[in-house]
N, C-alpha and C positions, 0 to 999 in steps of 0.2 A: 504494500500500500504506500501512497505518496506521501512524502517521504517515510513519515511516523502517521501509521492510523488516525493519532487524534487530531495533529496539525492538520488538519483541509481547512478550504476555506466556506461560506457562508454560500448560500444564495445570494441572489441578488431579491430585492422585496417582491419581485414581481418575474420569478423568473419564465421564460421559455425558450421554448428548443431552437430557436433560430439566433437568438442571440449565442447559444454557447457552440451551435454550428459556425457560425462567425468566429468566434472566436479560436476554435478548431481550423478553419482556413488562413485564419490568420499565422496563426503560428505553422502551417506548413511554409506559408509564402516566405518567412520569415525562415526557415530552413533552408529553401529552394533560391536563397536569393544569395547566399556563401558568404555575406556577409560574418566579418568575425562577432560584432555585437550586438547583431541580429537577434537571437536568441535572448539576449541578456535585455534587449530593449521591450521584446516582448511581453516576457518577464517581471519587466520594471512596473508594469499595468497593478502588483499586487506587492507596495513596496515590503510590508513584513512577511512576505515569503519569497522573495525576488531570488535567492540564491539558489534556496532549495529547489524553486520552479526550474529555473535556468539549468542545471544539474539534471534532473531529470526528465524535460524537455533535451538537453543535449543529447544522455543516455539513450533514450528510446527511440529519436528519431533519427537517430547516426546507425543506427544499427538496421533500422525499418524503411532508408530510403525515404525521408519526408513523407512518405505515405499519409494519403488523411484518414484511415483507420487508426493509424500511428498515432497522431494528433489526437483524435477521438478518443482514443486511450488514456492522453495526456488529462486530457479534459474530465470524465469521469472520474479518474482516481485522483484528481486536485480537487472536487468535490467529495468523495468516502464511496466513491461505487468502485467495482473493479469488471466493470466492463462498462461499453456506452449501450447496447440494448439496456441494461439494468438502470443506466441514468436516465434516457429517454423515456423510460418506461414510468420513471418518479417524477418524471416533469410533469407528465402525462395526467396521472395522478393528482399530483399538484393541481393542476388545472381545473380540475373538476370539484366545486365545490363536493364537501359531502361523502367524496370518494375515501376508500380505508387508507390510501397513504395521505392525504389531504386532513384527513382528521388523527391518524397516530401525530403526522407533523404537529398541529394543533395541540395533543395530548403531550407531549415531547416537551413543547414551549411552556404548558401551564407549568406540568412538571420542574422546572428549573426555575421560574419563575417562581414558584409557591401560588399560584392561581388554582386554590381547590375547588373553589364554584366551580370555575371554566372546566375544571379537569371532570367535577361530578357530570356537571352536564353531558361531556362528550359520554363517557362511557354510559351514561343512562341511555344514550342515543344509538352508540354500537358495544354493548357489553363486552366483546372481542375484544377489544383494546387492552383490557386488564394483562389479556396474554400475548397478544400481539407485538410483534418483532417488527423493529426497525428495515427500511432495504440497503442503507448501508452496510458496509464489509463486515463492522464489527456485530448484526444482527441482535441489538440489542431490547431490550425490554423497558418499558417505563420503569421498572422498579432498578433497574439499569443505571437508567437516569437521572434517578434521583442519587445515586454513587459518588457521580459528578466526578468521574475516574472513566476512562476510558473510553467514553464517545466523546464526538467532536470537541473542539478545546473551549470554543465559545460558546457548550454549552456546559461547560461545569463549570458550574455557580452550587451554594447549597444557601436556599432561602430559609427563613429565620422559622418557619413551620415544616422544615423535610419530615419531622415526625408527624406528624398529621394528614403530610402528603402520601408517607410508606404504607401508614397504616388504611387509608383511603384504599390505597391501589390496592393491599391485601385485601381487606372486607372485600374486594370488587373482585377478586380471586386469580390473582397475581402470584405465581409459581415463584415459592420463596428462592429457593436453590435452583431456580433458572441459571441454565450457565449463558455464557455470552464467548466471542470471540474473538476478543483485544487480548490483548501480552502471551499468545501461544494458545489461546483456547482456556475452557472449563471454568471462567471467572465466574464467580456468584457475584450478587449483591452483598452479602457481607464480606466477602473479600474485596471488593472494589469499594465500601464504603472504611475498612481497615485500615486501607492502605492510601488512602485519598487525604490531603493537606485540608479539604474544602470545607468538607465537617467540621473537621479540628479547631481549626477556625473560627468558624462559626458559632465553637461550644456545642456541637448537637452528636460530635462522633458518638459517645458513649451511651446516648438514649436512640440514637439508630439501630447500634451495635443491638440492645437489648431488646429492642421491638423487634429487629430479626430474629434473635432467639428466641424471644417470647413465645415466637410464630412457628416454632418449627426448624429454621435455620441450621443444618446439622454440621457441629463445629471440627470433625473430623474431615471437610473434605479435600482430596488428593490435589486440588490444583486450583482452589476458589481463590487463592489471593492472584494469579496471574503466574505465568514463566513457571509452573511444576512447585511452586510453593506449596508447605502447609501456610495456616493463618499467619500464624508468630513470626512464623520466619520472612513472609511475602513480609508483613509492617516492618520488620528489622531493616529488611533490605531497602523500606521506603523512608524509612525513618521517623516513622511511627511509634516509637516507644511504650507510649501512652498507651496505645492503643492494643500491643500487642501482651501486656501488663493485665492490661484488663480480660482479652481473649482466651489467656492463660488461668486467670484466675476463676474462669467461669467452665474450666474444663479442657480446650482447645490442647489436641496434642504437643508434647513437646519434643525437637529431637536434641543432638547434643549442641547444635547452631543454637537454636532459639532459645535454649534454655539459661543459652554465658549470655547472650543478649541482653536479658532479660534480670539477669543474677540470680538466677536459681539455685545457686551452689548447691544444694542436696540435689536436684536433680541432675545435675554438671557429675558429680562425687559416684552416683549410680552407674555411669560408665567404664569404673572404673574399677578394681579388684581391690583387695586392699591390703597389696601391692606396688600399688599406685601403676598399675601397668593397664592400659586401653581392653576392653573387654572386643571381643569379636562382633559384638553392637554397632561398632561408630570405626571409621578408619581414620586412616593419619591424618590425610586431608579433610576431613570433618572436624579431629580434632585442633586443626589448624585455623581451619575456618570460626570454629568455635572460640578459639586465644581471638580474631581478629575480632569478630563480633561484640565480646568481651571489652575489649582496646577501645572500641568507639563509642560504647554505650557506658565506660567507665566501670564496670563492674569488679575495681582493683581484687575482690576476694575473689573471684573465678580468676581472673588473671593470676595472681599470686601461687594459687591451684595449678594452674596448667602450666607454669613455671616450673613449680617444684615436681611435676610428672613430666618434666623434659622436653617441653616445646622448646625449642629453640628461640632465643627471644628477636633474634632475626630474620626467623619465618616468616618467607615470603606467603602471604596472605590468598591470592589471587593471580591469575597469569597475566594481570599489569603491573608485579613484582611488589605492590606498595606492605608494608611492616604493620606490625603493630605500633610502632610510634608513628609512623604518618596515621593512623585510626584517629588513635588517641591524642594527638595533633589536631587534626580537626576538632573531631567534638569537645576539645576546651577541655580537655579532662590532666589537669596538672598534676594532680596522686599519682595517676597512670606511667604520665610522662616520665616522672621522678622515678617509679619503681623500674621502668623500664631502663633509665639510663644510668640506676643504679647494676641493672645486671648488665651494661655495654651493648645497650641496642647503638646500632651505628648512625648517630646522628645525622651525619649527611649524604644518608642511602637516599638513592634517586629508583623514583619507579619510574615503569617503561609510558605508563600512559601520557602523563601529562610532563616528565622530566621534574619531578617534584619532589623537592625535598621536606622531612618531616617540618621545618620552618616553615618554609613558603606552605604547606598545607597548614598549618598553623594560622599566618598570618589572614588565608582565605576562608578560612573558619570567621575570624575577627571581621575581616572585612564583608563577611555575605554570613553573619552566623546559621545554622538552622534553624526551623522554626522554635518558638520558645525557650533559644539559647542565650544568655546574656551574653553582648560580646565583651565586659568587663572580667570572666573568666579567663580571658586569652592572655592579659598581661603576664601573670605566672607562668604559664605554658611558652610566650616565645622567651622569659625571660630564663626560664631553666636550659630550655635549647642553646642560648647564645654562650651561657655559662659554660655549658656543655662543650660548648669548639663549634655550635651550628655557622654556617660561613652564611653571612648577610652582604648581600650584593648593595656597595657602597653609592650605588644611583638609588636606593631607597628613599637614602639620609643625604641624599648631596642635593645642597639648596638651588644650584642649579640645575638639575637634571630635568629633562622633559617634563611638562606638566601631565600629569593622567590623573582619571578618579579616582587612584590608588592613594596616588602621593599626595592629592591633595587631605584626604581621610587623613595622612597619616602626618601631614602637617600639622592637621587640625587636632592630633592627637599627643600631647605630649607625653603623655606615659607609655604611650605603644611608643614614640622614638627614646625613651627613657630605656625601656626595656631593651629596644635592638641594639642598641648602642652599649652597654650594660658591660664592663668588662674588658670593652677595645680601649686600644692605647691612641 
């Protein structure tokens, strides 16, 4: 799907088939003309997607001979269909007052909006609706919807009544453990509402969460947070803490990932013999995953645990090679830091993804915290690093070095240049 599932773009308020035919011509012509910025000027028609368009208009129509099926292709899947019969077919629909995609769309909008009149109305009008799927790729359900994860970007919003919206579409008989087919397949609604910032936000995650269970929701399933997750583990990896805290305590499986995430230390200690040797339960790279988990979410006693059972403390985490100290770096977590650079985690290891050192992840922590992170935790954290031998690139702190939104944050900041500085001669 273009590029990412949710990024497509909107309709237009009144759309039909001739205008996005046009538009389909257009970008052939724009192929067929050899121009080098041809494509990019195209492109340039939708400037917050201008790159990704341009990229994937390049791809598909360098390969396909400017074709206008090619195009037609382009087109669909910059809107959430994956074919253009399937778009044409929604326009179509669209068009037609009254019609079943004309009114799911209708149901869709109240949905995010929090418009529960509008929403009782439709389905009093087509009952169907309750279980009715989207035609876009990811064939989603209004209870989907209301997730605010996983279908289109512009429409996850979560309105200040999503509980009263879930429970609407339930009464109206809305397939709780509907899956859907964003992040690999099998997504439920309570794993798309787990794992979603929108809620969180909101303040509504945790009375979503419970009206799904309330209802039925069963907290065991194989791939409802997205990408082959259990719950805990899909929120770990979203950064959901909260949430996967709560999913845990309410029964949700644990494995030995979610459970350092989480700090479950008895349940972390059960993997293990007592011995302290890995039971044939969980393997090395689980137990690895499990130290990283641990690292980001601060949980110094499972750390300290999987220390003294032999983790390597410069166990490479993942195959973008990042540590437990770049985890623990980011999330602000300065115990961590300390104990970690107390057993000689190597300060200025570089992973492969981003070329980042436990610092500079540090510093991006500070400068973009998580949600509900302070970013006054971070002072401690770069200033242990820098103690540490961390190498700080001297255009940070040099008064004249290029202006960026970096520098000027950290102008603005004198205890973050107090810290970096902390030690140099």
């Amino acid at each position: 799907m273009f590029p990412n599932p949710q990024d497509v773009l909107p309709l237009s308020p009144h759309p039909n088939l001739e205008q996005y035919e046009k538009e389909a011509k257009d970008l052939v012509s724009a192929c067929l003309s050899g121009a080098p910025d041809a494509l990019r000027e195209w492109a340039a028609r939708w400037p917050e997607h201008a790159p990704q368009l341009e990229a994937f208009a390049r791809d598909t129509l360098t390969s396909r001979h400017c074709a206008l099926t090619s195009a037609q292709y382009v087109i669909a899947r910059m809107h959430g269909f994956d074919s253009w019969p399937k778009f044409s077919a929604h326009l179509d629909g669209l068009g037609r007052a009254g019609s079943p995609i004309a009114n799911f769309e209708a149901a869709a909008e109240a949905v995010v909006t929090g418009d529960g009149a509008g929403l009782e109305r439709l389905i009093r009008r087509q009952p169907s609706l309750a279980r009715a799927r989207s035609a876009r790729v990811h064939r989603a359900t209004l209870l989907h919807y209301a997730a605010a994860n996983g279908v289109e970007n512009y429409r996850q919003t979560t309105p200040p009544n999503a509980v009263a919206i879930v429970e609407l579409l339930l009464a109206a008989g809305a397939e709780v453990d509907a899956e859907a087919d964003m992040y690999g397949g099998g997504c439920t609604t309570l794993g798309l509402v787990a794992t979603s910032i929108h809620p969180e936000r909101a303040g509504v995650q945790n009375a979503l969460l419970q009206t799904l269970i309330d209802r039925g929701a069963a907290l065991d399933h194989p791939r409802g947070a997205g990408n082959n997750h259990l719950y805990v583990g899909g929120c770990l990896a979203n950064g959901r803490s909260a949430a996967a805290e709560f999913l845990a305590a309410r029964g949700a499986p644990l494995d030995l990932e979610g459970a350092a995430g989480i700090g479950r230390l008895d349940a972390v200690q059960s993997y293990f013999d007592p011995d302290g040797r890995l039971k044939p339960t969980a393997t090395v790279e689980e137990m690895h995953a499990a130290f990283g988990s641990a690292c980001a979410y601060g949980r110094i006693a499972v750390v300290e645990f999987l220390l003294d059972r032999g983790v390597p403390v410069d166990a490479t985490l993942r195959r973008d090679g990042q540590m437990g100290l770049h985890a623990a770096a980011l999330g602000g977590h300065a115990a961590v830091v300390a104990l970690l650079l107390d057993h000689r985690a190597p300060v200025n290891a570089v992973e492969d993804r981003f070329k980042g050192t436990p610092l500079t992840w540090g510093l991006h922590g500070w400068s973009d915290p998580p949600y509900g992170t302070p970013s006054d935790r971070y002072y401690d954290v770069i200033s242990r690093l820098v103690r540490a031998g961390a190498v700080v690139n001297p255009r940070w702190i040099d008064d004249t070095a290029a202006d960026t939104p970096f520098r000027r944050r950290l102008q603005a900041d004198p205890r973050m240049r107090a810290a970096l500085t902390e030690g140099r001669s």
